[in-house]
C-alpha positions as CSV (number, residue, x, y, z in Angstrom):
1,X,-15.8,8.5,14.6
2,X,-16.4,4.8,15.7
3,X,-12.4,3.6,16.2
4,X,-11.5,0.4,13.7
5,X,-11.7,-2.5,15.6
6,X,-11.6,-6.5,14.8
7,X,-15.1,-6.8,15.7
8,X,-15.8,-4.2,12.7
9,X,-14.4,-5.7,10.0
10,X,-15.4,-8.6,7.3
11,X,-14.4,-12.1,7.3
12,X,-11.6,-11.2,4.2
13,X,-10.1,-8.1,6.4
14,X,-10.3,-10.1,9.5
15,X,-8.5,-13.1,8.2
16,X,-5.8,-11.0,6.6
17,X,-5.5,-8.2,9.7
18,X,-4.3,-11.2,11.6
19,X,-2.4,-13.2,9.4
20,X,-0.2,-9.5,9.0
21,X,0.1,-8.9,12.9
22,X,1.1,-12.3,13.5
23,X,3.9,-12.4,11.9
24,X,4.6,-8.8,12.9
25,X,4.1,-9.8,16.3
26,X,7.6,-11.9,15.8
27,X,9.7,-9.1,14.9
28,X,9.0,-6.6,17.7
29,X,11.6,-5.5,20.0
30,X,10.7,-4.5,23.3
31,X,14.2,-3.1,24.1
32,X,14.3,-0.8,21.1
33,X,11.0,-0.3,21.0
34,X,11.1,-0.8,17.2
35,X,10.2,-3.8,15.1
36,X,13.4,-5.4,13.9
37,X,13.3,-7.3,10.8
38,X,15.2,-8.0,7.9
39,X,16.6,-5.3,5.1
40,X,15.2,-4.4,2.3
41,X,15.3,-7.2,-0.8
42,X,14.5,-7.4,-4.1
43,X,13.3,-11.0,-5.8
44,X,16.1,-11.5,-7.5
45,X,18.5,-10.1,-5.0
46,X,21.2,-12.9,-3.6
47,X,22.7,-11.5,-1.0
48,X,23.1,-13.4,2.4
49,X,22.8,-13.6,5.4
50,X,20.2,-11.2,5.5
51,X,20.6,-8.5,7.9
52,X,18.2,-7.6,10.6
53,X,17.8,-3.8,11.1
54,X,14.9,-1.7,13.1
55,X,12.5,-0.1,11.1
56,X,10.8,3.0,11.6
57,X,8.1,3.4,9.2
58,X,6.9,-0.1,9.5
59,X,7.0,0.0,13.2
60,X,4.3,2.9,13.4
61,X,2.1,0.5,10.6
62,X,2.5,-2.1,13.5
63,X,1.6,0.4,16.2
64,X,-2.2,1.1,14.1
65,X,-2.3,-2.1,13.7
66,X,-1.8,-2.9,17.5
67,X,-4.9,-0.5,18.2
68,X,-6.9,-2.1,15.8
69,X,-6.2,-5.3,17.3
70,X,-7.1,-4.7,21.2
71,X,-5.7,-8.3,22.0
72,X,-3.9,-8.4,25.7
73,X,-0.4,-6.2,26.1
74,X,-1.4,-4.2,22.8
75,X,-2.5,-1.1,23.4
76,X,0.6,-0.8,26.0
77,X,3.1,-2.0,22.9
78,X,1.4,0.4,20.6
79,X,2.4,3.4,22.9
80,X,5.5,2.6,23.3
81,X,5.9,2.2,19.4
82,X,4.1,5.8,18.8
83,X,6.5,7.3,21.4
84,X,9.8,6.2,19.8
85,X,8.9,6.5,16.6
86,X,8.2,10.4,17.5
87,X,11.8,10.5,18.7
88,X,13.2,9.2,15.2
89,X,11.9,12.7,13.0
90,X,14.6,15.2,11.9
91,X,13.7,18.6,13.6
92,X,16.0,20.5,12.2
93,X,14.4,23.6,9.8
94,X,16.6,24.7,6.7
95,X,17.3,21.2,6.1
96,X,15.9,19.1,3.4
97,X,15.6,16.3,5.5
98,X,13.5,18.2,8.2
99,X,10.6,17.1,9.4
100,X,10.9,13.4,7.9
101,X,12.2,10.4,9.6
102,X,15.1,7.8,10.2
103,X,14.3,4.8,7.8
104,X,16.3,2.4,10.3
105,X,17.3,3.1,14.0
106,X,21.2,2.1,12.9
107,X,21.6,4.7,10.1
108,X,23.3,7.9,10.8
109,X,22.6,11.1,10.9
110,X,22.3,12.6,7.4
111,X,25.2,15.1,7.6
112,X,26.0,18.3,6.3
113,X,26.4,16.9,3.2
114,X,23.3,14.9,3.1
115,X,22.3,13.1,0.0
116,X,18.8,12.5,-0.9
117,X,17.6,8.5,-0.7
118,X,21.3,7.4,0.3
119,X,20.9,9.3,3.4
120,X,17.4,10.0,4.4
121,X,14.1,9.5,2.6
122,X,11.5,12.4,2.3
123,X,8.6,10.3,1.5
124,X,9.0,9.4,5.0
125,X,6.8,12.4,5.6
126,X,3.8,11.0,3.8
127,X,3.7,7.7,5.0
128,X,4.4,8.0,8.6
129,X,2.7,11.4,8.9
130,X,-0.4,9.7,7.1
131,X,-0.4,6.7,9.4
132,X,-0.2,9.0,12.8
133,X,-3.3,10.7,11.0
134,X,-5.3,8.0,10.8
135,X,-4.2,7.4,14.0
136,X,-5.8,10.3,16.1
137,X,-8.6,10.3,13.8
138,X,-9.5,6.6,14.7
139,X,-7.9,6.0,17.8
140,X,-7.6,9.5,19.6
141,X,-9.3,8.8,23.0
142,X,-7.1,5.6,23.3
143,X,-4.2,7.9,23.6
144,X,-3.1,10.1,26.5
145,X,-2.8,14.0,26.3
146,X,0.8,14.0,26.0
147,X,1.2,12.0,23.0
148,X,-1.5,13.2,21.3
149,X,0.2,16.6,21.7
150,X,3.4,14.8,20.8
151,X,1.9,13.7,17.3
152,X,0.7,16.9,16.5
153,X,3.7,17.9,16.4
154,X,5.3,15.8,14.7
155,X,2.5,16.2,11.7
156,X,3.6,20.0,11.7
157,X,6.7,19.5,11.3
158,X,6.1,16.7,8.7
159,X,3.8,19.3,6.5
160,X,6.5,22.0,7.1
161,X,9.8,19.8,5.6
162,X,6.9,18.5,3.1
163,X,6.3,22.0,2.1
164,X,10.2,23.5,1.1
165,X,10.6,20.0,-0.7
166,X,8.3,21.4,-3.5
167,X,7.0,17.8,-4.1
168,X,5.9,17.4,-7.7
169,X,2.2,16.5,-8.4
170,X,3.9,13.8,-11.3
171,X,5.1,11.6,-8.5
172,X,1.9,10.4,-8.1
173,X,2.0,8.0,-4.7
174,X,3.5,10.5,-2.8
175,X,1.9,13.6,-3.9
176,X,-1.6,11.7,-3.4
177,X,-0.6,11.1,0.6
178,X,0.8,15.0,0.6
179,X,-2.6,16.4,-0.8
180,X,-4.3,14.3,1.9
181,X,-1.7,15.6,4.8
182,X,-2.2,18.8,3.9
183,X,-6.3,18.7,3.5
184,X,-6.2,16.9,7.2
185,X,-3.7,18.8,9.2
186,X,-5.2,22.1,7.8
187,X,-8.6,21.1,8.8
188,X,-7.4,19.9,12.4
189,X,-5.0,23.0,12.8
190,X,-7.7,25.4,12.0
191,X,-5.3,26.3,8.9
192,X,-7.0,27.3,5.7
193,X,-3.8,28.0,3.6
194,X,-2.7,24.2,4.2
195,X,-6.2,23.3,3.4
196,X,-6.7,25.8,0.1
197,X,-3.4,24.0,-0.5
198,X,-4.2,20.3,-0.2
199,X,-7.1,21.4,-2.6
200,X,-4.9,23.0,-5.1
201,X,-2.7,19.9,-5.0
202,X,-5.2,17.6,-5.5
203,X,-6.4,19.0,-8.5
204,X,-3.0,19.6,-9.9
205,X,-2.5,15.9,-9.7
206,X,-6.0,15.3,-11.0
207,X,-5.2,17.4,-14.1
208,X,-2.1,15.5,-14.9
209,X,-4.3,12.0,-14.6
210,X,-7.3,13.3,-16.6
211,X,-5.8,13.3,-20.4
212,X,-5.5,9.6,-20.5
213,X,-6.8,9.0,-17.6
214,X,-3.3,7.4,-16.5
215,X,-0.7,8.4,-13.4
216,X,2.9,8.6,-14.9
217,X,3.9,5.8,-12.6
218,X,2.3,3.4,-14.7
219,X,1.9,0.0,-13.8
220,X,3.6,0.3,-10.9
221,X,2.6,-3.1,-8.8
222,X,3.6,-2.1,-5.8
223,X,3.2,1.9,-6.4
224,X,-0.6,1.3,-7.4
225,X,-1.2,0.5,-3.7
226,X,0.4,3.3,-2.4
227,X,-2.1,4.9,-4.6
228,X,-4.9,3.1,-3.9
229,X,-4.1,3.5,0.1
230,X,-3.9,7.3,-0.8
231,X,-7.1,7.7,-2.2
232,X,-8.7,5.5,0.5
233,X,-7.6,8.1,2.5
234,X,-9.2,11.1,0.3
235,X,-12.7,8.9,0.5
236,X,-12.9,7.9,4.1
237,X,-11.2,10.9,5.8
238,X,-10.9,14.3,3.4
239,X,-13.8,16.9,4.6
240,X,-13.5,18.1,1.5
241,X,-16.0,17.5,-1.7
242,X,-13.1,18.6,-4.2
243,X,-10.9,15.7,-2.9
244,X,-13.7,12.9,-2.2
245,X,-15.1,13.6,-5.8
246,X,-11.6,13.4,-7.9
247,X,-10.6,10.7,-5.8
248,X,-13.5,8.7,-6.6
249,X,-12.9,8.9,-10.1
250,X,-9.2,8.0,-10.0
251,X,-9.6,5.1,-7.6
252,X,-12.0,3.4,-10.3
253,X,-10.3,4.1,-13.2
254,X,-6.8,2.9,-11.6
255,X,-9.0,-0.3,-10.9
256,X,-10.0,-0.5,-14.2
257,X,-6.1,0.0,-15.4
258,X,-5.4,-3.1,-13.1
259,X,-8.1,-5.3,-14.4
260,X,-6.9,-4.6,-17.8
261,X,-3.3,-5.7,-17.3
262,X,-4.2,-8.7,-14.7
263,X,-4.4,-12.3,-15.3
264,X,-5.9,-14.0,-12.7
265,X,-5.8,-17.3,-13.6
266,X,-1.1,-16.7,-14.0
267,X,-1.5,-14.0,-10.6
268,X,0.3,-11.7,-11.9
269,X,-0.2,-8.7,-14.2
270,X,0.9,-7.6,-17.8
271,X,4.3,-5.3,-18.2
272,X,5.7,-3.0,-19.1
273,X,6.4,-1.9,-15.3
274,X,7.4,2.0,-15.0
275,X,8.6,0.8,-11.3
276,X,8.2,-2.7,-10.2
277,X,10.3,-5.1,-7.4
278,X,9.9,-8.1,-9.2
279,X,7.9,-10.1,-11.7
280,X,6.2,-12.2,-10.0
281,X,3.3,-11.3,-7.5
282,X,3.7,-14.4,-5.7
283,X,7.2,-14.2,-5.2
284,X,7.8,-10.6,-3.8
285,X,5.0,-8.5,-1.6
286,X,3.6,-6.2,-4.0
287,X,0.8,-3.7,-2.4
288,X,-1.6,-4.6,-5.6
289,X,-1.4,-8.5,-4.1
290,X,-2.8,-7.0,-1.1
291,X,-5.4,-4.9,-2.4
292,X,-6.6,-7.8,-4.5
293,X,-6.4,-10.5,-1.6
294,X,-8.6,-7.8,0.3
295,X,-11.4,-7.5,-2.7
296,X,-11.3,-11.3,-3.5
297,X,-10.1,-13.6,-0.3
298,X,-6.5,-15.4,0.3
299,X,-7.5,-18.3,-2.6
300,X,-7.7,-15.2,-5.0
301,X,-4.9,-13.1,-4.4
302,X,-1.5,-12.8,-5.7
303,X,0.5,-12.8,-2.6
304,X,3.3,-14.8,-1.8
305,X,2.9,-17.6,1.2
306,X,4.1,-15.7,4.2
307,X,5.0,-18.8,6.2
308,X,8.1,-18.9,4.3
309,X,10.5,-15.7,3.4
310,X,9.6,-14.0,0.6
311,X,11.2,-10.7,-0.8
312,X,9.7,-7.1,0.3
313,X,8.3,-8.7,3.3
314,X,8.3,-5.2,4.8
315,X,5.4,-4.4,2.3
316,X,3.2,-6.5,4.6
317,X,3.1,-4.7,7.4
318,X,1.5,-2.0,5.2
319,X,-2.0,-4.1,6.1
320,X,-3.3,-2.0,8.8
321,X,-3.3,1.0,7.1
322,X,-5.4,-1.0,3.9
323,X,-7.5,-2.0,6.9
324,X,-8.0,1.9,7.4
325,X,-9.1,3.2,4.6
326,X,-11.3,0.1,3.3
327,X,-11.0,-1.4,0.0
328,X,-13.4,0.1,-3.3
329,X,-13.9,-1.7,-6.1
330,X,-15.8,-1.2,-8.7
331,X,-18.2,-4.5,-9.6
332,X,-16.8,-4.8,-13.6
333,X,-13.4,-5.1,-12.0
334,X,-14.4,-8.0,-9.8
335,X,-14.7,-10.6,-12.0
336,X,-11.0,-10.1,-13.2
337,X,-9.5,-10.7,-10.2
338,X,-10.9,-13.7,-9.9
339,X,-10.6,-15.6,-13.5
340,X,-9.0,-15.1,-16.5
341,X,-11.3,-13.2,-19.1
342,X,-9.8,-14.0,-22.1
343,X,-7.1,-12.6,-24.2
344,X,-6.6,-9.5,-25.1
345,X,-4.1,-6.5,-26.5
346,X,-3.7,-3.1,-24.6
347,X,-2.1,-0.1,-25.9
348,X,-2.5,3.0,-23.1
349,X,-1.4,6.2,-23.6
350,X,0.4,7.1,-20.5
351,X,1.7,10.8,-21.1
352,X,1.4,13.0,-24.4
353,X,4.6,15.2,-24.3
354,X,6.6,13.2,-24.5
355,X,4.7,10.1,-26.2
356,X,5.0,7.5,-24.0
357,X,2.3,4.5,-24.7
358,X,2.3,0.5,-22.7
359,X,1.8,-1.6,-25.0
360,X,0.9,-5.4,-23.6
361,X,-0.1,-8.9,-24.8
362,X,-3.0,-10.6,-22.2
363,X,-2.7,-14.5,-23.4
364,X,-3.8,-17.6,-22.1
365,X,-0.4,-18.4,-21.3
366,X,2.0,-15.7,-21.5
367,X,2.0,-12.2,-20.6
368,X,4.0,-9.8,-22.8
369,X,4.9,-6.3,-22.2
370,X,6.6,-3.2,-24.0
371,X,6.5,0.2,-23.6
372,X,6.9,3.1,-26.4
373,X,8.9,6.2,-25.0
374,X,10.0,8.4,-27.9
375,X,13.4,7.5,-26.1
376,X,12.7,9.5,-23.1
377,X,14.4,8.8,-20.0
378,X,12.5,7.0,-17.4
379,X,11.6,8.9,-13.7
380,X,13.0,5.1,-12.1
381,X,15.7,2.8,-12.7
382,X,13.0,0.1,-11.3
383,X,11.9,0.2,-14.8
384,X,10.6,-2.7,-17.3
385,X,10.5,-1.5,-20.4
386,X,10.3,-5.4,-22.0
387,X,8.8,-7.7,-20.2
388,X,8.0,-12.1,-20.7
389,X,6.1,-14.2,-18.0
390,X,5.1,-17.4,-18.7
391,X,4.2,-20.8,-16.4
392,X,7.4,-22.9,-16.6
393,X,8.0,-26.2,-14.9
394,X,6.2,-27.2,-11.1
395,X,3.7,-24.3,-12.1
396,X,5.9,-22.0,-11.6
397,X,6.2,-18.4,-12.9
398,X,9.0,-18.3,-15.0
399,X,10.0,-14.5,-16.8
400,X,12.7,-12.5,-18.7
401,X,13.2,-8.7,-18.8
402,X,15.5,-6.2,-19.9
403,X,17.5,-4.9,-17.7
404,X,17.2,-1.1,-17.8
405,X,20.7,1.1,-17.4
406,X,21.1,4.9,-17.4
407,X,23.1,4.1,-20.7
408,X,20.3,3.4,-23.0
409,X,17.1,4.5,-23.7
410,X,14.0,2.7,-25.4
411,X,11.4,2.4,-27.7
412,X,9.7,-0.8,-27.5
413,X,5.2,-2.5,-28.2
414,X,4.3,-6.0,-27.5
415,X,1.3,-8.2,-29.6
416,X,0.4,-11.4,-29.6
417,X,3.5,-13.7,-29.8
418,X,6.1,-10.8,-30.4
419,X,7.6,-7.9,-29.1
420,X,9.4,-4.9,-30.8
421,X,12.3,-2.7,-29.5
422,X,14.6,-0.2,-31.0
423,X,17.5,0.4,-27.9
424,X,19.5,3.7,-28.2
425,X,23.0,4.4,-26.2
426,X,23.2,7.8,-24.2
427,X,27.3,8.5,-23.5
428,X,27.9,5.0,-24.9
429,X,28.7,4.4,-28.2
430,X,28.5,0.8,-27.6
431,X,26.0,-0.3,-24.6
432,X,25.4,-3.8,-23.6
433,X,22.0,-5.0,-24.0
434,X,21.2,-7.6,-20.8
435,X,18.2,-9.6,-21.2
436,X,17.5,-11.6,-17.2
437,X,16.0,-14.7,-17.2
438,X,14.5,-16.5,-14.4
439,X,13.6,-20.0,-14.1
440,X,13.3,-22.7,-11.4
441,X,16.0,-24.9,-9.8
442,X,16.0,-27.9,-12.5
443,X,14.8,-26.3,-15.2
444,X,15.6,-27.1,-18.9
445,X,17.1,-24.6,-21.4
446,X,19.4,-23.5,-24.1
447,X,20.2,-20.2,-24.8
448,X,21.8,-19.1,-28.5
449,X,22.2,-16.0,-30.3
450,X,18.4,-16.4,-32.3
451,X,16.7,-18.8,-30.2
452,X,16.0,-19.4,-26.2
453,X,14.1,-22.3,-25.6
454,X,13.5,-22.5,-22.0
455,X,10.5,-25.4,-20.5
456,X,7.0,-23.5,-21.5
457,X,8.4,-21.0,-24.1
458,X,11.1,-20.6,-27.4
459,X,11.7,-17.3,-27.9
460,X,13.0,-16.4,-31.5
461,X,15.6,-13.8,-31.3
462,X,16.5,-11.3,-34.7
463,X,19.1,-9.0,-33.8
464,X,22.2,-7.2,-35.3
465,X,23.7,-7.6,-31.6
466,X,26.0,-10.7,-30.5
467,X,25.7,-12.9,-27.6
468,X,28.5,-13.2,-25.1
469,X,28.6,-16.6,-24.9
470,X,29.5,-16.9,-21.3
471,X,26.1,-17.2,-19.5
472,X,26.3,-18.1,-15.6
473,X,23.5,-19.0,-13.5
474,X,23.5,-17.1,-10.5
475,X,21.2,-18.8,-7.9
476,X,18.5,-16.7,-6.2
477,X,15.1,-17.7,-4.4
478,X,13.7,-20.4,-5.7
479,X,15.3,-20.9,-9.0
480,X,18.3,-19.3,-10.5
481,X,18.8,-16.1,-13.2
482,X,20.8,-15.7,-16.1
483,X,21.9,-12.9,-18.1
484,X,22.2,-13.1,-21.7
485,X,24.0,-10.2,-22.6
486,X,24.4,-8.9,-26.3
487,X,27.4,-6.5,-27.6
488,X,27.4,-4.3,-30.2
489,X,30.6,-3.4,-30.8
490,X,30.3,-4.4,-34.7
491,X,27.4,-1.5,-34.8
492,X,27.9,1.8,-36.3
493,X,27.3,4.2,-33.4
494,X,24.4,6.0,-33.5
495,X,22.5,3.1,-35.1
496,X,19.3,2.0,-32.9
497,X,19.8,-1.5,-31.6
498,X,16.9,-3.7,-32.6
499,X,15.6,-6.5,-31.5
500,X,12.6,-8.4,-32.5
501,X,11.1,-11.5,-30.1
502,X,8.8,-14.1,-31.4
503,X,7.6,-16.0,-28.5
504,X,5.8,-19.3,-28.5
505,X,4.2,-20.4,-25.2
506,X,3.3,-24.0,-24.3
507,X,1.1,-25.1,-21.6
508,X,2.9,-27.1,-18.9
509,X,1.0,-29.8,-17.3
């Protein structure tokens, strides 16, 4: 296999490869041997400073990048960057965080009382196991013997933790990478079981997807490009027909999914969001942004401008690994990530048992979302269930969501100019109902118990729910947030909690 190289890839790729390693190139430490950037942040997170930590998982992105690259001092920095990451993976069998990796060289060890995502992350597995894949399959002769030897091991040991976790085929990013790990590593073991099982997997997850021809993390802006990275990697690397043949069909229909809920011409997509880090595309790095900016060009995509911070920023040095696998999309997509193609309502089924259905308004200038859940509880608490974005003041995206808890649960659809919910407590006679608003710094609004009128949009509010009355901005990137939050203390427990939003979007100029 001819290794990826600059020389190999279009104009688009090219342009965005080095844009990513660029400012990648800033953050690596050659003392550490790790890239050391800031932590983890949300887009309406406030907390400062920001804290500068060593990643792992980002670091061996960097390091394929770095081969892809060739430029003078980086095929020396990408060893070194293999090599430690190698000696940041748990090798400890009989422990569920064997085989995966440190997220950050300052965390400590997990402990004998070690808690899933507070103290390790198992989905390390995929995506650093995935990456050192692609890795000796593009880039195997650049490597000496010894770490070649020392990255097989570390795959084995990745597909052996991967193994007693018992990953479920509904987590659909992650058990896409695993079926691909398994198909790979059986193939280059000489391992038919992992093989049979990568197979097996596949079309586990493949059965889930064909009903409605929907993952259960729907609408995920960043999760959709895990998912699209995944399947690149069943279409440019998996031997096998099973895999290259259901991934074909899921990489185009997820396409198709994104085209329906994007607006090109507001760069952003449609809620609701089943797991989503912001609501705006150009304000956070969301994976889709970068699939989209690699089938369109920079102009097109939905990306935030990474000259200044942004939140997510790790997501970015995901790029190599897009680079990879090559971007497929099919040519009816096309057109709607480059222009608005008109209004439109979707209702998708998502899942049957138990009902759970998106329901979304496309307009010309206002994207509403809601989802229907028969008042199940959601796999994330990154979940959207009600979602407004609109184009306020200096052009700006401007939104308002409901902020999910573990204490309710919701049944919610969205149509032109209005959106329906009926809000349940669990354990809580009496939940508070917190509806987030963002605008930009200066903006104009008033916020009342049946009317927010905010610059671009008056939302009508009928509720049997109260407004606190004591609203505070709380500044954040760009803009500031506020929470209107709604008691129900004056309603009869048990009672659903509804509310009912008539929205009226204006174009700003």
């Amino acid at each position: 296999m001819m290794a990826m190289h600059f020389s190999n890839l279009d104009p688009v790729a090219r342009e965005m490869m080095e844009m990513a390693l660029a400012w990648l190139d800033r953050y690596w430490d050659a003392e550490v041997g790790l890239l050391k950037m800031e932590a983890e942040q949300d887009e309406d997170s406030t907390t400062t400073p920001v804290l500068l930590v060593h990643h792992v998982r980002e670091t061996i992105w960097y390091a394929l990048g770095l081969l892809q690259r060739r430029a003078a001092s980086d095929h020396e920095r990408a060893l070194q960057a293999i090599q430690t990451v190698l000696s940041y993976q748990f090798d400890e069998p009989g422990k569920p965080y064997d085989g995966t990796w440190y997220r950050l060289s300052e965390e400590p060890h997990p402990g004998e009382d070690a808690k899933v995502w507070r103290d390790y992350d198992p989905n390390w597995r995929e995506f650093i196991g995935s990456t050192l894949a692609i890795i000796l399959l593009e880039h195997e002769a650049d490597l000496p013997g010894n770490l070649v030897a020392g990255i097989e091991q570390a795959l084995r040991r990745a597909i052996r933790g991967a193994l007693e976790r018992r990953l479920p085929a509904s987590y659909t990013n992650i058990a896409l990478m695993h079926a691909f790990l398994l198909d790979c590593t059986g193939r280059r073991f000489g391992d038919p079981d992992w093989q049979s099982r990568g197979e097996a997997y596949a079309h586990e997850i493949y059965q889930l997807f064909e009903p409605n021809h929907a993952f259960a993390e729907f609408n995920a802006p960043t999760y959709y490009g895990v998912d699209l990275y995944a399947l690149g990697l069943w279409r440019s690397y998996s031997s096998s027909s099973l895999l290259q043949r259901l991934g074909s069909d899921m990489e185009a229909r997820l396409w198709r999914d994104v085209a329906l809920m994007y607006h090109a011409g507001m760069k952003n997509m449609a809620g609701p969001f089943d797991r989503a880090y912001g609501m705006d595309m150009q304000s956070y790095a969301s994976l889709i942004g970068l699939w989209i900016w690699m089938a369109t060009g920079k102009e097109f995509a939905p990306f935030p401008d990474v000259s200044r911070p942004f939140a997510h920023q790790h997501d970015f040095a995901f790029v190599p690994c897009y680079i990879a696998v090559g971007v497929s999309v099919p040519d009816d997509v096309l057109p709607h990530l480059r222009s608005f193609q008109g209004e439109r309502q979707v209702v998708r089924t998502i899942t049957n048992h138990p009902r759970r259905v998106a329901h979304a308004w496309v307009g010309q200038h206002i994207l509403l979302g809601g989802e229907e859940t028969e008042y199940s509880k959601p796999a994330s608490n990154q979940f959207h269930p009600i979602t407004i974005q609109w184009v306020g003041e200096q052009g700006r995206i401007c939104w308002i969501r409901l902020v999910y808890h573990t204490n309710i649960v919701i049944n919610a659809s969205a149509e032109k100019n209005m959106i329906t919910c009926n809000i349940r407590g669990v354990n809580d006679d009496h939940p508070d109902i917190i509806f987030r608003l963002f605008t930009p710094a200066g903006s104009r609004l008033s916020l009342q118990q049946d009317r927010w009128q905010v610059s671009g949009l008056t939302v009508d509010v009928d509720t049997h729910a109260t407004l606190d009355g004591a609203i505070q901005a709380t500044p954040t990137s760009g803009g500031s947030y506020y929470d209107m939050r709604y008691t129900t203390d004056d309603i009869v427990p048990g009672t659903a909690i509804y509310f009912v939003l008539t929205t009226r979007a204006v174009a700003n100029s």
